[in-house]
C-alpha positions as CSV (number, residue, x, y, z in Angstrom):
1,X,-92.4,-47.8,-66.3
2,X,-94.7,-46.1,-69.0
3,X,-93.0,-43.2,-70.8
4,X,-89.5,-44.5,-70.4
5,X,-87.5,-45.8,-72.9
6,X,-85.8,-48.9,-73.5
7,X,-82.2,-47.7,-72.1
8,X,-83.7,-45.8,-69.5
9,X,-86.0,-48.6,-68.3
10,X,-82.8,-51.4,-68.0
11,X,-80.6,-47.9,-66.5
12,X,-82.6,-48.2,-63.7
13,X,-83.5,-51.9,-63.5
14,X,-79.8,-52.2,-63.2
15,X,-79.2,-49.4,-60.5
16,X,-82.3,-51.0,-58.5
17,X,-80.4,-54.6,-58.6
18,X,-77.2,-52.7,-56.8
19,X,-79.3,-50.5,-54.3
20,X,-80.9,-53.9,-53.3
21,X,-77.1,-55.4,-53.2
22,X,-75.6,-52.5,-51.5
23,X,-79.0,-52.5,-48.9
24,X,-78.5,-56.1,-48.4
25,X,-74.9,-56.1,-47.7
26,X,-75.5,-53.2,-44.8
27,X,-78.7,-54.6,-43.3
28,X,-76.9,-58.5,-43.6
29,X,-73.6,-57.6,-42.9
30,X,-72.1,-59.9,-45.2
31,X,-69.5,-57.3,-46.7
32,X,-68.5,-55.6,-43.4
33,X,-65.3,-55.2,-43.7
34,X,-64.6,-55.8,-40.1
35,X,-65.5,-59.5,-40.8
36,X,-64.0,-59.9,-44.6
37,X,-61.2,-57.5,-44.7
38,X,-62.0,-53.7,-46.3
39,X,-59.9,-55.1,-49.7
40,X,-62.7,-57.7,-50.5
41,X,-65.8,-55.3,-49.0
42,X,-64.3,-53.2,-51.9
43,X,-63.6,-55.9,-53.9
44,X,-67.3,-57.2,-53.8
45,X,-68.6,-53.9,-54.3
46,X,-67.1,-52.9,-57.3
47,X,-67.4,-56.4,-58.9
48,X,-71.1,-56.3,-58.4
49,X,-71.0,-53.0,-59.9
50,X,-69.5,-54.4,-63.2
51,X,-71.6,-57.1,-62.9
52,X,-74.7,-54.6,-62.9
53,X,-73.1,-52.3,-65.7
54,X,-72.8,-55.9,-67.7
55,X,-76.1,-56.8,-67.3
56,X,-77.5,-53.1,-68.5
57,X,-75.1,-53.6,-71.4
58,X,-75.7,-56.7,-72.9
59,X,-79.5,-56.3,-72.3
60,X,-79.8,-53.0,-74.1
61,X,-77.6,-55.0,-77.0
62,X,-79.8,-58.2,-77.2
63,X,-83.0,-55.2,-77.2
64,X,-81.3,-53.2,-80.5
65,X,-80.6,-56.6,-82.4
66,X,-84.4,-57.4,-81.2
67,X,-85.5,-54.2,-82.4
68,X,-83.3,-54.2,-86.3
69,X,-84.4,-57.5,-86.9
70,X,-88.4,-57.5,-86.2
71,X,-88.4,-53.9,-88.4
72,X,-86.0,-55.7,-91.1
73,X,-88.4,-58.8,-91.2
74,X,-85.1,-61.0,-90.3
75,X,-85.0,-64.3,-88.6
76,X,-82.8,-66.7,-86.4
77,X,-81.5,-68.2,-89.5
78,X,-80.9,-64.7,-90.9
79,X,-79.2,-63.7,-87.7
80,X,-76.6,-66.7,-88.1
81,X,-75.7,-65.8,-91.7
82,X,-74.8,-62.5,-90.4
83,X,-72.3,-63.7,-88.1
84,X,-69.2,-66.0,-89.3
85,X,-67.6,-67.9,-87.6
86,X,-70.3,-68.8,-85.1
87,X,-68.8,-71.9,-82.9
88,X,-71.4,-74.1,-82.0
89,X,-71.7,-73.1,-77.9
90,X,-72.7,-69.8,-79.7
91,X,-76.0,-68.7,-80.5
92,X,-78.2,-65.6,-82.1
93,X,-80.9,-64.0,-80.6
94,X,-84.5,-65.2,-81.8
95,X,-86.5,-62.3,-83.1
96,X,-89.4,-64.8,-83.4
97,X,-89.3,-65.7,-79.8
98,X,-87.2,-62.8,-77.9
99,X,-86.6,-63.2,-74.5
100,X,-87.2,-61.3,-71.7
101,X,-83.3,-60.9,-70.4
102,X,-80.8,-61.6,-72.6
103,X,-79.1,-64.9,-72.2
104,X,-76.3,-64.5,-70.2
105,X,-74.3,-67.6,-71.7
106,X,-75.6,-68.5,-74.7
107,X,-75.8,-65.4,-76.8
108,X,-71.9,-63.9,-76.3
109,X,-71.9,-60.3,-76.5
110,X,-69.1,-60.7,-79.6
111,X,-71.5,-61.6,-81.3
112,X,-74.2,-59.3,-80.5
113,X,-72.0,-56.4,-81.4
114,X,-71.8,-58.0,-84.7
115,X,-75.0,-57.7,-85.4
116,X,-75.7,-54.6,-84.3
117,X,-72.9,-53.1,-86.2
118,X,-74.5,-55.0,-89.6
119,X,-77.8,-54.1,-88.8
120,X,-77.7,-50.4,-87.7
121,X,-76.4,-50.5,-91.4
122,X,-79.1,-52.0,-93.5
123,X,-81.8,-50.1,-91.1
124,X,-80.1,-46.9,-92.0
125,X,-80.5,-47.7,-95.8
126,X,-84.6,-48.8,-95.6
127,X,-85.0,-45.7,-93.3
128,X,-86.0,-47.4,-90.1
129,X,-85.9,-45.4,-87.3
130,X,-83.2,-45.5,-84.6
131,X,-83.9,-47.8,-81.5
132,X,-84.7,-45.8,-78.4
């Protein structure tokens, strides 16, 4: 998806996931309401929806903490001094080794926020540019 940016690109890699959903569920059946009731057809489709909006969300977060700490020439062990408090089923993103998706357990989006907050800060005052 050449030309798009970052939020754009996981926009619509998270609408594609719920056209594929939605498609599935009318071409499967497996949310006809006739079968499950229409409270848990809406149920599921709303749910999924969050689900998709969530995945979008903490995605483009994991990308911005990415993005602050490869331009401020930060670390993982950087990243952890950043965040107090860290319990130890908690972790911080890797600017070393990113992944492609964000972890969905491992990296809360607490703690994400955190950074982002810290290091929108200190990019601001070296002049880095915002992330796109």
């Amino acid at each position: 998806m050449p030309g798009l940016t970052t939020k754009h690109r996981w926009a619509v890699i998270s609408v594609a996931i719920y056209v594929v959903f939605i498609l599935a569920a009318v071409v499967i059946g497996f949310l006809n309401p006739a079968r499950i009731g229409l409270q848990w057809t809406i149920f599921w489709v709303v749910a999924v929806a969050g689900l998709c909006y969530y995945f979008y969300f903490k995605n483009i977060s994991y990308r911005v903490v990415i993005y602050y700490a490869k331009k401020l020439d930060l670390h993982k062990a950087d990243l952890a001094s950043l965040v107090p408090n860290l319990k130890d089923t908690q972790d911080v993103p890797d600017p070393d080794r990113p992944n492609l998706l964000s972890p969905f357990i491992g990296i809360p989006i607490s703690v994400t926020n955190q950074l982002t907050e810290q290091l929108i800060d200190q990019a601001q005052q070296a002049n880095i540019p915002p992330f796109q």
